[in-house]
N, CA, C and O atoms as a printed pandas DataFrame, in Angstrom:
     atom_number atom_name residue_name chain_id  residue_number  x_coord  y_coord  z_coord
0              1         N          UNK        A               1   66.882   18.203   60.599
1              2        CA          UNK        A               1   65.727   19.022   60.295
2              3         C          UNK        A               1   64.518   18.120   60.073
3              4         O          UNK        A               1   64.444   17.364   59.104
4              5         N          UNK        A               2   63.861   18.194   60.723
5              6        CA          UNK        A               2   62.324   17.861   60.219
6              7         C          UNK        A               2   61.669   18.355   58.896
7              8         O          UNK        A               2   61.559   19.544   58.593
8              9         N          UNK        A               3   61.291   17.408   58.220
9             10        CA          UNK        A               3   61.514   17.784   57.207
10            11         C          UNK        A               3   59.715   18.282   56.801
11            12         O          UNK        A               3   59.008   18.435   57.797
12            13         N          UNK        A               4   58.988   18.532   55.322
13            14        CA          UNK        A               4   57.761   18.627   55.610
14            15         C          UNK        A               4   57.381   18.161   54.862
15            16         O          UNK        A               4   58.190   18.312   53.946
16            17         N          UNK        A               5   56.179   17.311   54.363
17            18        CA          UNK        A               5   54.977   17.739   55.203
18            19         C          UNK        A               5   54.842   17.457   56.441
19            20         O          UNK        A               5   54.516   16.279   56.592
20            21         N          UNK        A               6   55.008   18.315   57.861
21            22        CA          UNK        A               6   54.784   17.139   58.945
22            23         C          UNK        A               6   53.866   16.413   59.331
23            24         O          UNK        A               6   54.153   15.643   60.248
24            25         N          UNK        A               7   52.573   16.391   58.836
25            26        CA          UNK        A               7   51.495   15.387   58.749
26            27         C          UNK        A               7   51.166   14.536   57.081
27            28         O          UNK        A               7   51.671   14.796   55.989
28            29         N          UNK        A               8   50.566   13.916   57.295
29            30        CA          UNK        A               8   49.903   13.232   56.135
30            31         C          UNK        A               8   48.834   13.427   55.988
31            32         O          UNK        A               8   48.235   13.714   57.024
32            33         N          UNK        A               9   48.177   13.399   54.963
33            34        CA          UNK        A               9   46.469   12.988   54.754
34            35         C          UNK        A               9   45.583   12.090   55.569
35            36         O          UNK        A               9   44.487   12.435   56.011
36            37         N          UNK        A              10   46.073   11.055   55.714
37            38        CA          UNK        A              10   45.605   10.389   56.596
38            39         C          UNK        A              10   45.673   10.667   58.229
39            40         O          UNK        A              10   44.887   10.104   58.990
40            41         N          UNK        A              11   46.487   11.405   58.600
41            42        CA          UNK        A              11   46.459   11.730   59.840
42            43         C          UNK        A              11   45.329   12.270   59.964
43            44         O          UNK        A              11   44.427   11.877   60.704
44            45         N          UNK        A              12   45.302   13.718   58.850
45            46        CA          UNK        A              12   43.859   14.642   59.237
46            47         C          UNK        A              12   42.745   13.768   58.898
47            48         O          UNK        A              12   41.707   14.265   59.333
48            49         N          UNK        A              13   42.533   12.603   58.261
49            50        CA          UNK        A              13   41.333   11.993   58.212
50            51         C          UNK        A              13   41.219   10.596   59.263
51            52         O          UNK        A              13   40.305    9.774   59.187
52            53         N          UNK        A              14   42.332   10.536   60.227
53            54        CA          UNK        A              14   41.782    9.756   61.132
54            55         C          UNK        A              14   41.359   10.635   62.293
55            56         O          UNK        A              14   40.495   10.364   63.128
56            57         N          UNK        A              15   41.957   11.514   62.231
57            58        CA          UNK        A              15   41.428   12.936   63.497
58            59         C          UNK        A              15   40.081   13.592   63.240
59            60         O          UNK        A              15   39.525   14.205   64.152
60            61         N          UNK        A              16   39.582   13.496   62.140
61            62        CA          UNK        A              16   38.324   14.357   61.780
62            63         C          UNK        A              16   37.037   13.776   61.832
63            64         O          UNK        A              16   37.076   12.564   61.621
64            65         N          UNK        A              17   35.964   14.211   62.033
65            66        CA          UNK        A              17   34.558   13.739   61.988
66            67         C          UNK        A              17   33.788   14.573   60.672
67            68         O          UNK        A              17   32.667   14.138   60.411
68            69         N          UNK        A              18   34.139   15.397   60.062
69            70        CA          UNK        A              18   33.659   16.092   59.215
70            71         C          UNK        A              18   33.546   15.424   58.103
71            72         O          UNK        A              18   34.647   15.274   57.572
72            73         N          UNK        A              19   32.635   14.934   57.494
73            74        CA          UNK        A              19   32.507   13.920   56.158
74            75         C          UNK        A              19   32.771   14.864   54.673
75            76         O          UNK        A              19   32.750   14.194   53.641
76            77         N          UNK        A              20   33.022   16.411   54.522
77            78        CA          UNK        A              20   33.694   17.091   53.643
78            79         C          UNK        A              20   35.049   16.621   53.525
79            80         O          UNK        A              20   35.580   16.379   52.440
80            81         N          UNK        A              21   35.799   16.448   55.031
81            82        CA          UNK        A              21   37.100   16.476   55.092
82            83         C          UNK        A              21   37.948   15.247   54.773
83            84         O          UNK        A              21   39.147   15.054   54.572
84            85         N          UNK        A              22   36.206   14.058   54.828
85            86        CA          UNK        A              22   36.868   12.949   54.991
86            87         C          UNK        A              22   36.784   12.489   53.181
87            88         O          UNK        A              22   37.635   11.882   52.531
88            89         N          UNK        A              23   35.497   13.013   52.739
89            90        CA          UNK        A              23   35.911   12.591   51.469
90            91         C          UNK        A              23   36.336   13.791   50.565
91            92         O          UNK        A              23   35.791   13.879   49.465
92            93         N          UNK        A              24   37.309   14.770   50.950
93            94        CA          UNK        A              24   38.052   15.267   50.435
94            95         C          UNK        A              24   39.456   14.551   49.789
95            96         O          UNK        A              24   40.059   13.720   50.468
96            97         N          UNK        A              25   39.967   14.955   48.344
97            98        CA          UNK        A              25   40.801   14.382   47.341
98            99         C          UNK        A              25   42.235   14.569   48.131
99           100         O          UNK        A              25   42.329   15.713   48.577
100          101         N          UNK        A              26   43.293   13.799   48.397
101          102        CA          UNK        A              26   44.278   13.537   48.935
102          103         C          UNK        A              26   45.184   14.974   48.630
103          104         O          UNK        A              26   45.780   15.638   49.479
104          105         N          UNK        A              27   45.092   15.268   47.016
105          106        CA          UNK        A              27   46.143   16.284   46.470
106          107         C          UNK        A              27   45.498   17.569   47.328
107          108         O          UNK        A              27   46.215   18.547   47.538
108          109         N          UNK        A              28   43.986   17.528   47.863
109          110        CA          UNK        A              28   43.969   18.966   48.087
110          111         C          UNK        A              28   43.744   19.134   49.655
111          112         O          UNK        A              28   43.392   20.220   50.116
112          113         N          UNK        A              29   44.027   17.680   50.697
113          114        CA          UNK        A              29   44.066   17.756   51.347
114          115         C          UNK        A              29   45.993   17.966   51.779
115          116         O          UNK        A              29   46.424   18.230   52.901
116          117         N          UNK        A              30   46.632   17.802   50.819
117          118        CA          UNK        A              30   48.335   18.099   50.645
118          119         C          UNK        A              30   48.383   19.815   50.795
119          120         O          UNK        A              30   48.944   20.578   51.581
120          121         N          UNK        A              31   47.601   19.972   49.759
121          122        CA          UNK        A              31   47.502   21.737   49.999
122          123         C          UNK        A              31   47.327   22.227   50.833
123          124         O          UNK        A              31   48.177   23.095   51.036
124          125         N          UNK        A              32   46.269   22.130   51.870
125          126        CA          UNK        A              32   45.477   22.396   52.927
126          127         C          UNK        A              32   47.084   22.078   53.634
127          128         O          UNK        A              32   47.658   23.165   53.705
128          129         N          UNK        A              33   47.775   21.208   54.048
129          130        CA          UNK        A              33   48.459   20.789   54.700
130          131         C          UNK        A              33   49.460   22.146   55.090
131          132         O          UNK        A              33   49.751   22.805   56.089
132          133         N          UNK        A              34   49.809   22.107   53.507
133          134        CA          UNK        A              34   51.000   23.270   53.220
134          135         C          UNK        A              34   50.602   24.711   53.745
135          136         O          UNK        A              34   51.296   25.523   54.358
136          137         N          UNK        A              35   49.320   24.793   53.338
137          138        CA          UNK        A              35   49.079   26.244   54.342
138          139         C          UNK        A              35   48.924   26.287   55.408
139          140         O          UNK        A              35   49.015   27.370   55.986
140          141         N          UNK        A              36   48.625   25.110   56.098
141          142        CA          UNK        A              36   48.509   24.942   57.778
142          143         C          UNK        A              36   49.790   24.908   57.935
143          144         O          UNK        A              36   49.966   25.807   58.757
144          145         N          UNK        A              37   50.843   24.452   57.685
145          146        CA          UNK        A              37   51.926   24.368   57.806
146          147         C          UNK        A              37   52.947   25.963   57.997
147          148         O          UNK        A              37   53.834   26.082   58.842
148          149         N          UNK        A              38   52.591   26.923   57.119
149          150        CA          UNK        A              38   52.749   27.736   56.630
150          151         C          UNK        A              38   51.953   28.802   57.516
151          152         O          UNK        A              38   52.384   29.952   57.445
152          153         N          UNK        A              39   50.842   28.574   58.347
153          154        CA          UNK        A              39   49.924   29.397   58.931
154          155         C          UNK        A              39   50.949   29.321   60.585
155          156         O          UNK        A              39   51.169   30.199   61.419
156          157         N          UNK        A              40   51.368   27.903   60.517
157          158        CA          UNK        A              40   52.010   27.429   61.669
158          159         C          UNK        A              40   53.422   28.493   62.128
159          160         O          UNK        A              40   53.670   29.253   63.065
160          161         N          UNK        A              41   54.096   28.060   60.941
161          162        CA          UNK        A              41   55.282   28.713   60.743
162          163         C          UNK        A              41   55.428   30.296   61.021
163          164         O          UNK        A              41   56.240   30.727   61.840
164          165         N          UNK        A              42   54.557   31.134   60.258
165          166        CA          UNK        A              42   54.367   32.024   60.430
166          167         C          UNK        A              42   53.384   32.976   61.999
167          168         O          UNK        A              42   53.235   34.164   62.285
168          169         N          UNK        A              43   53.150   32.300   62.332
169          170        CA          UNK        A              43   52.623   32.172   63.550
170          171         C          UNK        A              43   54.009   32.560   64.967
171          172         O          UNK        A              43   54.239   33.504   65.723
172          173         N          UNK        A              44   54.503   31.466   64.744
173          174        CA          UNK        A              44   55.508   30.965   65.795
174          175         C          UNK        A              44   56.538   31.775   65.372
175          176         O          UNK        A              44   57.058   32.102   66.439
176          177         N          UNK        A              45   57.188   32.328   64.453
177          178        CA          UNK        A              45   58.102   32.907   63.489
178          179         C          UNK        A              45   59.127   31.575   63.801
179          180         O          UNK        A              45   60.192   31.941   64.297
180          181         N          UNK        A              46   59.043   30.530   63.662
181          182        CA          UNK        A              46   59.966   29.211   63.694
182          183         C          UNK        A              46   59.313   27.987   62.646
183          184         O          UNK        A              46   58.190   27.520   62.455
184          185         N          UNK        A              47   60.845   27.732   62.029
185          186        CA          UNK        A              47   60.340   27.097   60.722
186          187         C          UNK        A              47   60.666   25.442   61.482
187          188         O          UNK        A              47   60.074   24.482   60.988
188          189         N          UNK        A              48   61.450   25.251   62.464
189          190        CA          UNK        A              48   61.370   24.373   63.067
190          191         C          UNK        A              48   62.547   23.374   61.770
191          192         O          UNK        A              48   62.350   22.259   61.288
192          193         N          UNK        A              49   63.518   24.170   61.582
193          194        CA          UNK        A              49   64.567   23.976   60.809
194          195         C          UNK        A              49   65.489   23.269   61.509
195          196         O          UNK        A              49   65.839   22.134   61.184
196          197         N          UNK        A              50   66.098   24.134   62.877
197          198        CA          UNK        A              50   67.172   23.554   63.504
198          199         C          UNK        A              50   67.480   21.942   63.971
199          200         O          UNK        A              50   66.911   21.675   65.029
200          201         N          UNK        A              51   68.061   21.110   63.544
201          202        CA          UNK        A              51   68.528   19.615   64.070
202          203         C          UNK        A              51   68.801   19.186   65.381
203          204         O          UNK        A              51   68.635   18.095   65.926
204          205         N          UNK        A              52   69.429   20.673   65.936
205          206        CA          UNK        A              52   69.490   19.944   67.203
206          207         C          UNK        A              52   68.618   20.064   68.128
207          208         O          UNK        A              52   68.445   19.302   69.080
208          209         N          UNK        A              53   67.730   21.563   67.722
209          210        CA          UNK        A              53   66.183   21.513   68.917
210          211         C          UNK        A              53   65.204   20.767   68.435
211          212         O          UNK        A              53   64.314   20.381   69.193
212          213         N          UNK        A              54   65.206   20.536   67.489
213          214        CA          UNK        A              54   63.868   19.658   66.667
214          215         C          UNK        A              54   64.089   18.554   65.441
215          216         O          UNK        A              54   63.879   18.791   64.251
216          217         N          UNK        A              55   64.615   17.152   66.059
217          218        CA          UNK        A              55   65.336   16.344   65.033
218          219         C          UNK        A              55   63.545   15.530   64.809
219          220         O          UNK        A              55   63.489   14.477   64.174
220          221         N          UNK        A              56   62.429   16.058   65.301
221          222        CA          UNK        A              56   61.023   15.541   65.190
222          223         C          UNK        A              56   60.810   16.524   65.230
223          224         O          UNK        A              56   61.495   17.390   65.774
224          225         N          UNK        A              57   59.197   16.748   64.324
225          226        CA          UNK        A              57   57.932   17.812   64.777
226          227         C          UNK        A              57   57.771   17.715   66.159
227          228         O          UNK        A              57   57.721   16.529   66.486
228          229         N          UNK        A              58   57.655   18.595   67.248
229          230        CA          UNK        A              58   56.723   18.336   68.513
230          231         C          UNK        A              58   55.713   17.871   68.391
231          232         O          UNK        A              58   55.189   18.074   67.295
232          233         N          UNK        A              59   55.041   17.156   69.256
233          234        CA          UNK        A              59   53.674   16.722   69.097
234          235         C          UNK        A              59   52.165   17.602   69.375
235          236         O          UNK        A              59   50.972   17.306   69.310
236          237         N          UNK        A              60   52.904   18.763   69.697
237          238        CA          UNK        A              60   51.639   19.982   70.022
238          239         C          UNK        A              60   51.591   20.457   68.432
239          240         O          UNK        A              60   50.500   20.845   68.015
240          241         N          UNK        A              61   52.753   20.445   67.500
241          242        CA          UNK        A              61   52.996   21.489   66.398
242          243         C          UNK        A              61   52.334   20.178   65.660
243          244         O          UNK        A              61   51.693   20.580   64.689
244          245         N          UNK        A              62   52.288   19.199   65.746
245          246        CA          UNK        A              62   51.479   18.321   64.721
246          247         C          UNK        A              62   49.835   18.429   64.894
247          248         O          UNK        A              62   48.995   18.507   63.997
248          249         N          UNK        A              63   49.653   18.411   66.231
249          250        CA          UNK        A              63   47.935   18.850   66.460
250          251         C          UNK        A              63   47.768   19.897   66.249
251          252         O          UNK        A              63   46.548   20.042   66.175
252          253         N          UNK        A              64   48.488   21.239   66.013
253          254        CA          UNK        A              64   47.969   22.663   65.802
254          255         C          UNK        A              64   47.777   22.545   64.094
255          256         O          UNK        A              64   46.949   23.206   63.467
256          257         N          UNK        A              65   48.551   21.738   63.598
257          258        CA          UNK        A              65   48.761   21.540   61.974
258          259         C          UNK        A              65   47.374   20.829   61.708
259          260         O          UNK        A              65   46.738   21.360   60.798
260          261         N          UNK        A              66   46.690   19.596   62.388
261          262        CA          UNK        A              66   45.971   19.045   61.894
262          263         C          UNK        A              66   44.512   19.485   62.023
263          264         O          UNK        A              66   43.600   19.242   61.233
264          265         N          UNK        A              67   44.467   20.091   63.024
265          266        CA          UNK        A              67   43.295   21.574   63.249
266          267         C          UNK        A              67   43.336   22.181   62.377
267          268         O          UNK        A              67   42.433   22.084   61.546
268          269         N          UNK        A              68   44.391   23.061   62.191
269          270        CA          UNK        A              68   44.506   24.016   61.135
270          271         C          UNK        A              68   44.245   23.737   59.394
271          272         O          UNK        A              68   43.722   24.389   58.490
272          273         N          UNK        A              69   44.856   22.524   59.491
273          274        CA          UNK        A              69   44.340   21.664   58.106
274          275         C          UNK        A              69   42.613   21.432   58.014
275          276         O          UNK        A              69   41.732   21.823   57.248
276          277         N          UNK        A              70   42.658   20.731   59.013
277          278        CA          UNK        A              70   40.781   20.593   59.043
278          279         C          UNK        A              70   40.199   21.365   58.643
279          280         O          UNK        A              70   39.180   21.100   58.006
280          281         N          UNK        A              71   40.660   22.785   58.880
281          282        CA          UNK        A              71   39.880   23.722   59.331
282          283         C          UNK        A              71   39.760   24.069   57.892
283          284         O          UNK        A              71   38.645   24.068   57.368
284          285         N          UNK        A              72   40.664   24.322   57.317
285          286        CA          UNK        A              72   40.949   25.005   55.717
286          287         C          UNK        A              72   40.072   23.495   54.830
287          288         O          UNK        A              72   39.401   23.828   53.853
288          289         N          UNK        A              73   40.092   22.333   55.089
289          290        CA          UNK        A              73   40.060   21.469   54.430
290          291         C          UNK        A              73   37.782   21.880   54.509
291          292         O          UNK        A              73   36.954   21.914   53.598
292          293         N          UNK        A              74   37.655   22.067   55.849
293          294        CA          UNK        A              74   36.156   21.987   55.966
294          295         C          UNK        A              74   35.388   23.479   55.579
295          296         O          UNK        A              74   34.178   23.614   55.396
296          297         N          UNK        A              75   36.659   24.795   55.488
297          298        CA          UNK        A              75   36.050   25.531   55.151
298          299         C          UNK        A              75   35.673   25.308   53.337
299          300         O          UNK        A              75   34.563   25.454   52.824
300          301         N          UNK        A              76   36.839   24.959   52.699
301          302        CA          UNK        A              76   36.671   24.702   51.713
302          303         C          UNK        A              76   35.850   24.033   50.898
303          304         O          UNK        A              76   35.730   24.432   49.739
304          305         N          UNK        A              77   35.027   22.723   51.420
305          306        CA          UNK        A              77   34.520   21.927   50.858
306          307         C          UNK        A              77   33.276   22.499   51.272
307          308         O          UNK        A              77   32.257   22.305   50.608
308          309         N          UNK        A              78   33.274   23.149   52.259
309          310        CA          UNK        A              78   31.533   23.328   52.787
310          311         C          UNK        A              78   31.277   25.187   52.276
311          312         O          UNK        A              78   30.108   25.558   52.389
312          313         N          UNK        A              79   31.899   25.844   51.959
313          314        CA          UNK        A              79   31.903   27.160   51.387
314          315         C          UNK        A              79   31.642   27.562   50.421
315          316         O          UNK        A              79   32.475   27.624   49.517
316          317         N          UNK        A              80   29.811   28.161   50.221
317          318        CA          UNK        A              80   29.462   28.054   49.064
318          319         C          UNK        A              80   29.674   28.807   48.344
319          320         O          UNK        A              80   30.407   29.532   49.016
320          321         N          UNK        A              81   29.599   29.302   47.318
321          322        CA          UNK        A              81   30.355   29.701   45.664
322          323         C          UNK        A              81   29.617   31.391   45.998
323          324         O          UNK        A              81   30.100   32.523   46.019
324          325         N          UNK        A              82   28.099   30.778   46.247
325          326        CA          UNK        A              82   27.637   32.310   45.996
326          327         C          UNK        A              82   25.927   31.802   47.353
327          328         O          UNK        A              82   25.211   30.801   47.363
328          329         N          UNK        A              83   25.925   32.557   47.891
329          330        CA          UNK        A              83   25.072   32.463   48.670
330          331         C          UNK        A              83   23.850   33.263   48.644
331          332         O          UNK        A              83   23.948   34.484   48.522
332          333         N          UNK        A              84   22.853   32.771   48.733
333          334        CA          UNK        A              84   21.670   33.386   48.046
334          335         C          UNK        A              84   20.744   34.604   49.367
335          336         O          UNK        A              84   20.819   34.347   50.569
336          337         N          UNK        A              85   20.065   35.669   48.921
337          338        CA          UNK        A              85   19.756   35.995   50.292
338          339         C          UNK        A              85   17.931   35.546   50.270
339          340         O          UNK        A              85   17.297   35.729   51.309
340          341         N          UNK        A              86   17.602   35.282   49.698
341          342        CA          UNK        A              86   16.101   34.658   50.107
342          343         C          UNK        A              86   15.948   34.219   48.798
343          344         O          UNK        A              86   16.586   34.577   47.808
344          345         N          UNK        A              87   14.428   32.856   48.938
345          346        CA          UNK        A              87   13.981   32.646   48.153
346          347         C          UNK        A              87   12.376   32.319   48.073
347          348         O          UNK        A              87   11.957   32.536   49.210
348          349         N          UNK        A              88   11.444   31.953   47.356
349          350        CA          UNK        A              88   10.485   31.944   47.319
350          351         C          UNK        A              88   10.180   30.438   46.871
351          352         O          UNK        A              88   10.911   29.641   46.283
352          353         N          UNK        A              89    8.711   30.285   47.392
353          354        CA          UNK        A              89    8.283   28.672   47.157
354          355         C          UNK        A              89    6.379   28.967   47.038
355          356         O          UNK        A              89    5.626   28.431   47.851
356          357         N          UNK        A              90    6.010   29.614   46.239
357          358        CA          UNK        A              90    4.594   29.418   46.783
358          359         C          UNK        A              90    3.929   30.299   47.781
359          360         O          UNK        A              90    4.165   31.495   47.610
360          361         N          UNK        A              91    3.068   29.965   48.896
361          362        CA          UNK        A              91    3.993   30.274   50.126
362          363         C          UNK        A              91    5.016   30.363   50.760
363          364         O          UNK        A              91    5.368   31.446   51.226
364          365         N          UNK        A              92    5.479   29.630   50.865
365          366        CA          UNK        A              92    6.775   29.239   51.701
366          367         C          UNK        A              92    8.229   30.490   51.020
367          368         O          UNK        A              92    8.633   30.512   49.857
368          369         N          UNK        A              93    8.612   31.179   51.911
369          370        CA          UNK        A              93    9.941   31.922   51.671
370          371         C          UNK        A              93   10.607   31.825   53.102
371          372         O          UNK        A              93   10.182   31.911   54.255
372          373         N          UNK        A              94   11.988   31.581   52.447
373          374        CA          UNK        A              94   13.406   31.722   53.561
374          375         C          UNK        A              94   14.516   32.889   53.042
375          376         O          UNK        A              94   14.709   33.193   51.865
376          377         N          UNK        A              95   15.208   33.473   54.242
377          378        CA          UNK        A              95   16.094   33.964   53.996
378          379         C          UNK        A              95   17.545   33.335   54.215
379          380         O          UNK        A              95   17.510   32.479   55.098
380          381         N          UNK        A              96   18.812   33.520   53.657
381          382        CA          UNK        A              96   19.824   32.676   54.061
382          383         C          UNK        A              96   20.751   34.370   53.684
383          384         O          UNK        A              96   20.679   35.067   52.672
384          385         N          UNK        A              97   21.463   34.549   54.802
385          386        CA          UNK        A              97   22.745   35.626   55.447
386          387         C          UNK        A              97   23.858   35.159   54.284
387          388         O          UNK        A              97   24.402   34.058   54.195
388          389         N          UNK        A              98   23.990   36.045   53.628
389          390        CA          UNK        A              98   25.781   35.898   52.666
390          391         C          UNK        A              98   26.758   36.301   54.047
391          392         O          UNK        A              98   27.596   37.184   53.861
392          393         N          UNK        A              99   26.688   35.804   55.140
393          394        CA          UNK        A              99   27.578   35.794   56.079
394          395         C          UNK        A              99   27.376   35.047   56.741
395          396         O          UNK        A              99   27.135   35.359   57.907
396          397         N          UNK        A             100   27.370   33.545   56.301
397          398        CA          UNK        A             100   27.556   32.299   57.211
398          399         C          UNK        A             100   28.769   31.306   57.574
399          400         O          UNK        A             100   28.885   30.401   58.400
400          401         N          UNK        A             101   29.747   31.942   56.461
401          402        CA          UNK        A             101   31.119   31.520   57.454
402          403         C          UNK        A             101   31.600   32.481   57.266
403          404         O          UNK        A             101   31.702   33.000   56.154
404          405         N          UNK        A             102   32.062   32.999   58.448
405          406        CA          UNK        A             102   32.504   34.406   59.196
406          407         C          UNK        A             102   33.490   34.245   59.850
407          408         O          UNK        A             102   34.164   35.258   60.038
408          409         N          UNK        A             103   34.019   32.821   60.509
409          410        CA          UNK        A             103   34.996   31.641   61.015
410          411         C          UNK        A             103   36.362   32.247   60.398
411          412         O          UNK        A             103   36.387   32.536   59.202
412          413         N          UNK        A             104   37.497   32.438   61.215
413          414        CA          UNK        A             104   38.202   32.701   60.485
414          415         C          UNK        A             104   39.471   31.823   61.517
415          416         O          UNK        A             104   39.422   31.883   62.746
416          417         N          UNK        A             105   40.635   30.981   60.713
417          418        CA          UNK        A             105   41.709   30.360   61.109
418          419         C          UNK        A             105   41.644   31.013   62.481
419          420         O          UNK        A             105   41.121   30.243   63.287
420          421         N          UNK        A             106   41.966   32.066   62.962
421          422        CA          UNK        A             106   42.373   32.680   64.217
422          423         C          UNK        A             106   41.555   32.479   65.121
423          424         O          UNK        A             106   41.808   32.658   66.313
424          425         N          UNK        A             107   40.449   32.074   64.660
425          426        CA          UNK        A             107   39.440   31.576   65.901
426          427         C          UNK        A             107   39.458   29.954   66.738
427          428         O          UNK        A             107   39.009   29.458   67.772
428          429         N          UNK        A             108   40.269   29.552   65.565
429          430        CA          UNK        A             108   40.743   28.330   66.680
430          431         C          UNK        A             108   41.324   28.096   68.100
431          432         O          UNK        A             108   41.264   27.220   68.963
432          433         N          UNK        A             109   41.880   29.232   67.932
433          434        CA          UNK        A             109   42.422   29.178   69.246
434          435         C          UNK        A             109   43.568   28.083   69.628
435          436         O          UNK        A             109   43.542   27.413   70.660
436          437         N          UNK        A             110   44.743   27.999   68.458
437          438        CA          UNK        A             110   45.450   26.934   68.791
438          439         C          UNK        A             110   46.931   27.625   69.857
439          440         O          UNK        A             110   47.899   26.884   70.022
440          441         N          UNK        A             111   46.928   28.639   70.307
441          442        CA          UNK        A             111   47.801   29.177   71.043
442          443         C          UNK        A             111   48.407   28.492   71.740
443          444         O          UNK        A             111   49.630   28.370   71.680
444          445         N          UNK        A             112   47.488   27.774   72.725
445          446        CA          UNK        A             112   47.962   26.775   73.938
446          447         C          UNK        A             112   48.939   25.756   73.123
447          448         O          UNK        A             112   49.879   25.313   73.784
448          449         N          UNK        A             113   48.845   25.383   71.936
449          450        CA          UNK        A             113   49.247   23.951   71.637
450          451         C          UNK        A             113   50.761   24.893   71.129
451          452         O          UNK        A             113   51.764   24.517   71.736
452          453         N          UNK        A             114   50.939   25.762   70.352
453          454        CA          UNK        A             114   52.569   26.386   69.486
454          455         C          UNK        A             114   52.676   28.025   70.883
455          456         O          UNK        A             114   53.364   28.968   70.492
456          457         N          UNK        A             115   52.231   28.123   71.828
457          458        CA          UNK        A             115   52.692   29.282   72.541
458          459         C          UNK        A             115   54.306   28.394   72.894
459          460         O          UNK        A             115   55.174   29.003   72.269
460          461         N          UNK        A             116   54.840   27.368   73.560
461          462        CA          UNK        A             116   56.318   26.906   73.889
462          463         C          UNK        A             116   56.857   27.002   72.770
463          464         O          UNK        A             116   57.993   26.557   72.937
464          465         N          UNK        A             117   56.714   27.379   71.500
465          466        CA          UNK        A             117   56.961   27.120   70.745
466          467         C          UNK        A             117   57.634   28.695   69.458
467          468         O          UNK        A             117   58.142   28.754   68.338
468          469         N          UNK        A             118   57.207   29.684   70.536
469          470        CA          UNK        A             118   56.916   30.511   69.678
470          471         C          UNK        A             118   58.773   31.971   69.687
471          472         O          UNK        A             118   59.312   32.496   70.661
472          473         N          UNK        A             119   58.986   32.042   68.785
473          474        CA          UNK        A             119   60.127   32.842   68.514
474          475         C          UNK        A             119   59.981   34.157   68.223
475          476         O          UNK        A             119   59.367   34.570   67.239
476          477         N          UNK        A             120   60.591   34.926   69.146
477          478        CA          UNK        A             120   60.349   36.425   68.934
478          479         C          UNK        A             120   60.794   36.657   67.810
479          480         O          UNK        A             120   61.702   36.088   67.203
480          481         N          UNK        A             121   59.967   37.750   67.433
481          482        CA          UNK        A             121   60.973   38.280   65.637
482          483         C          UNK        A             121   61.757   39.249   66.283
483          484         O          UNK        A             121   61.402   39.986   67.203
484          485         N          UNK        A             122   62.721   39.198   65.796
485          486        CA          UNK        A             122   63.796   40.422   66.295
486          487         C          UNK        A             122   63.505   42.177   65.891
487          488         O          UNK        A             122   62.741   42.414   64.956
488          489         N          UNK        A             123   63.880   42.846   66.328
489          490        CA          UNK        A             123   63.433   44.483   66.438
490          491         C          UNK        A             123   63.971   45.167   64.685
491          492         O          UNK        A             123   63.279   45.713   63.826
492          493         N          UNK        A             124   65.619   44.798   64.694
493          494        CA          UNK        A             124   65.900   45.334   63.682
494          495         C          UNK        A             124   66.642   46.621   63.852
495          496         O          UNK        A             124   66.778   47.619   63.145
496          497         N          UNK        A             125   67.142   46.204   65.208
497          498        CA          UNK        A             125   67.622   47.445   66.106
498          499         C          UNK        A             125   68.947   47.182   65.984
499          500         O          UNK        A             125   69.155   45.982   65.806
500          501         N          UNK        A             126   69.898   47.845   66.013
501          502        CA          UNK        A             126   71.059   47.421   66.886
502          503         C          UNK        A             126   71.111   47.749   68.625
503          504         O          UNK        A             126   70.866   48.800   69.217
504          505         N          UNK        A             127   71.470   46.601   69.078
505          506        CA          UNK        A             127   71.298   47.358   70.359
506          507         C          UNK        A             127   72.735   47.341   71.108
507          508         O          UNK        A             127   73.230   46.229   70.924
508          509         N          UNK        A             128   73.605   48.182   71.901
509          510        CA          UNK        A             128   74.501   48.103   71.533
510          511         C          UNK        A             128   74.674   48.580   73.486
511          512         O          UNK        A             128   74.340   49.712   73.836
512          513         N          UNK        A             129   75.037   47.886   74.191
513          514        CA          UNK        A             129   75.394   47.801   75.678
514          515         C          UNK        A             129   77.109   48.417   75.755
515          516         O          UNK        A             129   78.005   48.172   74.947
516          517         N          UNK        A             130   77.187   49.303   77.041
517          518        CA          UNK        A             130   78.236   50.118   77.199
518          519         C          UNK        A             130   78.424   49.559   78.864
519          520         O          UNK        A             130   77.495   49.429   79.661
520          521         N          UNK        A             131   79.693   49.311   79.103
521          522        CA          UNK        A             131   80.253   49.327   80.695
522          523         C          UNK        A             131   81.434   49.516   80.713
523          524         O          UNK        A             131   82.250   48.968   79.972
524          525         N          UNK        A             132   81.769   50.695   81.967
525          526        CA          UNK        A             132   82.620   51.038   82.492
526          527         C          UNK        A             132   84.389   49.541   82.558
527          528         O          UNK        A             132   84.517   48.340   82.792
528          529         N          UNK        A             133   85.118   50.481   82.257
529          530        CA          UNK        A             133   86.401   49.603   82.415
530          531         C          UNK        A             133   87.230   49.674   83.701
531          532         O          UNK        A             133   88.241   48.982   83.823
């Protein structure tokens, strides 16, 4: 079994350009991990348990993880608390949208990388085949 975390911290910070992600704290880039991990899993409905199909992570299921980490790692650090809708200066006024990350995991689009990857959930049926003797 492959065991988890299947990435490290450092993986997602040699893959990233995002300077949130990069000076993000190790413990909460572990977290981030676990729900990418977990986003993964649930995704594919494969926990990627079995020894003899997967005695390694694949190398597509480690790049869908480290996207997916990024992603949680950059929404997080860059996602502000409370977002203001205008303000005033004098002259000078701006407005700023309380809907500027709207981004959601599913928009990544990591399909291509865990579609070989992916396990039907079963019906819950019995299904039960009949032939002549």
């Amino acid at each position: 079994m492959a065991n988890r975390p299947w990435i490290t911290p450092q993986d997602v910070k040699d893959y990233t350009e995002h300077k949130a992600v990069l000076n993000r704290a190790e413990t909460k880039l572990k977290f981030d991990i676990a729900r990418a991990e977990r986003y993964i899993i649930e995704r594919t409905n494969n926990d990627f348990s079995d020894d003899l199909i997967y005695p390694v992570i694949p190398d597509e299921i480690k790049m869908a993880t480290i996207l997916v980490t990024e992603f949680y790692a950059n929404m997080a650090a860059n996602n502000p608390i409370e977002a203001k809708k205008s303000e005033t200066f004098d002259d000078y006024s701006y407005t700023v949208s309380d809907k500027v990350y709207e981004m959601s995991v599913d928009d990544l689009d990591i399909s291509y990388l865990i579609n070989d990857y992916i396990i039907e959930a079963p019906i819950n049926k019995t299904i039960v085949r009949m032939r002549k003797l």
